[in-house]
C-alpha positions as CSV (number, residue, x, y, z in Angstrom):
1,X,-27.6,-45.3,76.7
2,X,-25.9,-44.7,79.9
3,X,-28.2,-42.9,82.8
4,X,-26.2,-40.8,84.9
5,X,-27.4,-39.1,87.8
6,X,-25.4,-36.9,90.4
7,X,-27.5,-37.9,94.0
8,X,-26.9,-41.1,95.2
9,X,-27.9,-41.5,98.9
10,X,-24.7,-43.8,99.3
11,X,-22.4,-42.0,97.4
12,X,-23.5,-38.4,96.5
13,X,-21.3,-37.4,93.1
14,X,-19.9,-41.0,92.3
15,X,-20.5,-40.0,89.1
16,X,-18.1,-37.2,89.1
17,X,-15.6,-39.1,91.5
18,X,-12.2,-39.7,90.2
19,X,-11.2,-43.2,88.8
20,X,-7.5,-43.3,87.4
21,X,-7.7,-39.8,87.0
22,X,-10.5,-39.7,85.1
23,X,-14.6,-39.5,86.8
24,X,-15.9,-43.1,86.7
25,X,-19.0,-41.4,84.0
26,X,-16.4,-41.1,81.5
27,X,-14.5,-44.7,82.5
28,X,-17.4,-46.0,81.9
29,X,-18.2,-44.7,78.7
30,X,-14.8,-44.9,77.0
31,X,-15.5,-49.2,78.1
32,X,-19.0,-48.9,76.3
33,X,-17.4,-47.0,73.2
34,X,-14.6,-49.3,73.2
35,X,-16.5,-52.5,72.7
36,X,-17.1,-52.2,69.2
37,X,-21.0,-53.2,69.4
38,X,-22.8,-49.8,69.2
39,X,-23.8,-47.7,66.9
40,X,-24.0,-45.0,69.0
41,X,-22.6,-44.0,72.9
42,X,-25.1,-41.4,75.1
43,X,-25.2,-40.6,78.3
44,X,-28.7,-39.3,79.9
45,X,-28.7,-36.7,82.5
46,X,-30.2,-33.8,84.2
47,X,-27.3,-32.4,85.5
48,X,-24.9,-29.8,84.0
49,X,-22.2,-31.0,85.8
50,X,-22.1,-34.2,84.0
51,X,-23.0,-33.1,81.2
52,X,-20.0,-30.9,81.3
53,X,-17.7,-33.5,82.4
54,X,-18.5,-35.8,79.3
55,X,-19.0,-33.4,77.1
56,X,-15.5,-32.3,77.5
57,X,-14.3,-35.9,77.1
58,X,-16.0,-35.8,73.6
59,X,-19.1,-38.4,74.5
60,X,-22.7,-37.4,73.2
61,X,-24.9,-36.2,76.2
62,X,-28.8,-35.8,76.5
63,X,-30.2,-33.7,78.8
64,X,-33.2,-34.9,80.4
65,X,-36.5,-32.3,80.3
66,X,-38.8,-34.2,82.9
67,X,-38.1,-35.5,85.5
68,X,-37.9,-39.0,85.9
69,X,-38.2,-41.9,88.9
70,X,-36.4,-44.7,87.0
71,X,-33.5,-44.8,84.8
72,X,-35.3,-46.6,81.8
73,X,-38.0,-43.6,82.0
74,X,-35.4,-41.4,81.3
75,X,-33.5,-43.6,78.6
76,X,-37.1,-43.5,77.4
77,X,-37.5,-39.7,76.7
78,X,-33.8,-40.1,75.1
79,X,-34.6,-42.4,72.4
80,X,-37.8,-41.3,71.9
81,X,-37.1,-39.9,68.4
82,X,-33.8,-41.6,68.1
83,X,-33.8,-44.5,65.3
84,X,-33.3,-47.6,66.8
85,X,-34.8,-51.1,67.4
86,X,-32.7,-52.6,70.5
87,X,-31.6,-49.6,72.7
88,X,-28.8,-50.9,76.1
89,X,-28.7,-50.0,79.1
90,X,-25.0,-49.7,81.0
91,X,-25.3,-48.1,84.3
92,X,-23.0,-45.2,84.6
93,X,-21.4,-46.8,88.0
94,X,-20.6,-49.9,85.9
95,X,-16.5,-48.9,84.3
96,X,-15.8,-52.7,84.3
97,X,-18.7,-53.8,81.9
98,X,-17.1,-56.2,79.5
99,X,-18.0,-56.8,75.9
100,X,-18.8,-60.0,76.6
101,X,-21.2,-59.3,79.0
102,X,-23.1,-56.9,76.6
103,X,-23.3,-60.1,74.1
104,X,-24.6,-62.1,76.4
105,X,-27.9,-59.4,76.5
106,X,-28.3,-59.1,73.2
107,X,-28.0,-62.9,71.9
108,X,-31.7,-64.0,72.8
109,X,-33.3,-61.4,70.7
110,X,-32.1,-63.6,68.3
111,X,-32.4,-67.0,69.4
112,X,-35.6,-68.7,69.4
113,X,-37.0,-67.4,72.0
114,X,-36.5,-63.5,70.4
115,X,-39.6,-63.0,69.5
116,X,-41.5,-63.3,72.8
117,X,-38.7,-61.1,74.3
118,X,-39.3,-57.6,75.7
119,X,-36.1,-57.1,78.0
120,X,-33.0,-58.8,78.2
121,X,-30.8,-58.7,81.5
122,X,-28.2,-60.6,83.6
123,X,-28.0,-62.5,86.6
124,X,-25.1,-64.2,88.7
125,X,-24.9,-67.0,91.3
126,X,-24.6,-65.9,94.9
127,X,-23.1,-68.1,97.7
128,X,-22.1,-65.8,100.4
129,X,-25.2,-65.5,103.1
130,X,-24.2,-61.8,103.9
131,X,-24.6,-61.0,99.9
132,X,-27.8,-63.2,99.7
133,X,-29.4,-61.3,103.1
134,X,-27.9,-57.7,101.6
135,X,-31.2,-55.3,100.2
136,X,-28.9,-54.0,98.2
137,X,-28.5,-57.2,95.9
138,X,-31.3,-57.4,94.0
139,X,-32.4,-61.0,93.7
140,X,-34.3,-62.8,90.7
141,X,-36.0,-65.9,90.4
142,X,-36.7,-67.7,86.5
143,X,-39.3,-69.6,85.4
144,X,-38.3,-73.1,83.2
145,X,-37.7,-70.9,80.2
146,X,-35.4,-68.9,81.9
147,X,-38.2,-65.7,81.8
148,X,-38.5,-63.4,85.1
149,X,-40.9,-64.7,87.8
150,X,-39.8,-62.1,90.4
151,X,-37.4,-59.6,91.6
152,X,-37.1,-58.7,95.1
153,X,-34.1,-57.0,97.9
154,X,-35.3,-59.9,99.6
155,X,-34.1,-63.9,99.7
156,X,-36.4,-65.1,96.8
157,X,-37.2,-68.0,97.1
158,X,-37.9,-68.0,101.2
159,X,-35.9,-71.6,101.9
160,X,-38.7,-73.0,104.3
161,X,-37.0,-75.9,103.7
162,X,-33.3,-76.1,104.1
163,X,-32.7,-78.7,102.2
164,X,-34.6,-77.8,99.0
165,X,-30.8,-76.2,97.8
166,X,-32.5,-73.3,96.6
167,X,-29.7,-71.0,94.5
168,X,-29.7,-67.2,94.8
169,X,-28.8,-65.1,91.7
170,X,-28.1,-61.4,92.2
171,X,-29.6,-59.2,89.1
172,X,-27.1,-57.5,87.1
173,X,-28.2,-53.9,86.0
174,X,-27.2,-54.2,82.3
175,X,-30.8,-54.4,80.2
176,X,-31.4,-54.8,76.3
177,X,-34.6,-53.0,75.7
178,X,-36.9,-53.1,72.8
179,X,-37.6,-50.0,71.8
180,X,-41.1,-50.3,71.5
181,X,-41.1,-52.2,74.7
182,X,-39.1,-49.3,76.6
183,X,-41.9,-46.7,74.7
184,X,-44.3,-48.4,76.5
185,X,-42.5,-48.8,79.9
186,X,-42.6,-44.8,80.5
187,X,-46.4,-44.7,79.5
188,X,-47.5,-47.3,82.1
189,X,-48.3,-45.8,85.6
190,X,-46.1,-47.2,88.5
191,X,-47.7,-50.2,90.6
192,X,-48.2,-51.8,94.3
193,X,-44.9,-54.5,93.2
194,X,-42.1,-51.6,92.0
195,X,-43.3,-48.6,94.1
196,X,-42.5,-51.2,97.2
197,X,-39.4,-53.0,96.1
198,X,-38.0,-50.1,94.0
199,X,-36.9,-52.4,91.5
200,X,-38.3,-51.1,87.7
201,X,-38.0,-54.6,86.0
202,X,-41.0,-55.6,88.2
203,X,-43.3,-52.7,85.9
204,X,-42.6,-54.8,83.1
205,X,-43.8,-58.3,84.8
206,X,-46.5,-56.6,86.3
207,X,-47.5,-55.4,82.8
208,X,-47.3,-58.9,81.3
209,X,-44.2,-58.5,79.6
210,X,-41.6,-60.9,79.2
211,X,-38.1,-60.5,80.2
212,X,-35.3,-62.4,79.7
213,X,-32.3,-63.3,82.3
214,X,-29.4,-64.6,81.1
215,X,-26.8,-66.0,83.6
216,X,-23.4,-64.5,84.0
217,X,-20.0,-64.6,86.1
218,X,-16.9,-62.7,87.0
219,X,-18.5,-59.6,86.9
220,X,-16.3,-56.8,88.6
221,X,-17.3,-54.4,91.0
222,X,-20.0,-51.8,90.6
223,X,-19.3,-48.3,92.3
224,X,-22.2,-47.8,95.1
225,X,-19.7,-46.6,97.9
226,X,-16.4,-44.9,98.8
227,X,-15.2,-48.3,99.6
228,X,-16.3,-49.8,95.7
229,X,-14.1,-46.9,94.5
230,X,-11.1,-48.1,96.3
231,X,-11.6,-51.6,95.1
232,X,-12.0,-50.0,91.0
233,X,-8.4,-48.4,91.8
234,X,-6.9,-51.7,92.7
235,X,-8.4,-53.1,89.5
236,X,-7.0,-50.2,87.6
237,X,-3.8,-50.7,88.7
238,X,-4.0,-54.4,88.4
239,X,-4.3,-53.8,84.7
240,X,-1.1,-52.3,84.9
């Protein structure tokens, strides 16, 4: 499942915005589709312009009815009477998602910790202060089990002391949901933790569900701004 919405307050359209030629929605899904791994590619929107745009491309599209404040609430309504067990989420701004990278989700739902496991997403190392400092980079922090303490826009943990050599990871946006676990997501009212931070993962921990975070590297860039666009030509052309 691959939410798709046309506001962004940093990049209003991105959606729509041309990547080789073709809108980054669509790059996007022909990667997913291209991986081999799923049994089926959707996107989920509530606007006809997208829908229009992938549509024509020949990619399933759901409308949304409600409307929604997360992305998983509105995967949530999708697969609501859709026959699945693990339903993904790839964020419509994410073209360069790899397959590897979508294995990397999915492989603890059946390792042995599977069973405990509501949620499965990424994280990466950070080592550059300005990207640690940045709100933008959502940070997580794992317990010995590698299960999800916290996330926060803030430097988790606060390094009071210097030479601790605390290590920041930036969350990756990619999730593996169960369903059941995702049905129960869009039931649960919205609390003090996510309505501050914006950050939906933190519904599910303050639920008391469990969510995996698998580390990860090399990920490419994700398209938030005019500027990321620029940077997804250069790849583009870079793969010749």
């Amino acid at each position: 499942m691959i939410p798709a919405r046309y506001g962004s307050s940093r990049f209003p359209g991105k959606m729509l915005a041309p990547l080789g030629g073709k809108p980054v929605i669509v790059r996007t899904c022909e990667a997913a589709a291209s991986m081999g791994i799923f049994d089926e590619v959707y996107v989920v929107t509530d606007d006809e312009r997208i829908r229009r745009a992938v549509t024509d491309a020949g990619i399933r599209c759901l409308m949304s009815i409600r409307e929604h404040e997360t992305g998983s609430d509105r995967i949530a309504e999708a697969v609501e009477h859709v026959d699945c067990d693990i339903v993904v989420n790839i964020q419509g701004d994410e073209p360069f998602t790899r397959r590897d990278t979508i294995e990397k989700v999915l492989a603890p739902f059946y390792g042995k910790d599977g069973e405990r496991i509501d949620l499965c997403t990424l994280k990466e190392l950070m080592t550059e202060q300005d990207d640690i400092d940045n709100p933008n980079n959502v940070k997580v922090i794992t317990d010995i089990d590698d299960f999800a303490v916290y996330f926060s826009r803030n430097p988790i943990p606060y390094p009071r002391d210097k030479k601790a050599g605390a290590m920041y990871f930036r969350h990756i946006g990619i999730y593996a949901f169960r369903k059941e676990a995702l049905m129960m997501f869009s039931g649960w009212p919205m609390r003090q933790n996510e309505a501050s931070e914006k950050i939906e993962c933190l519904r599910f921990i303050e639920y008391g569900r469990k969510i995996k975070v698998v580390e990860t590297s090399g990920m490419k860039v994700s398209i938030d701004t005019p500027e990321d666009l620029a940077k997804a030509e250069e790849i583009l052309k870079g793969r010749g």
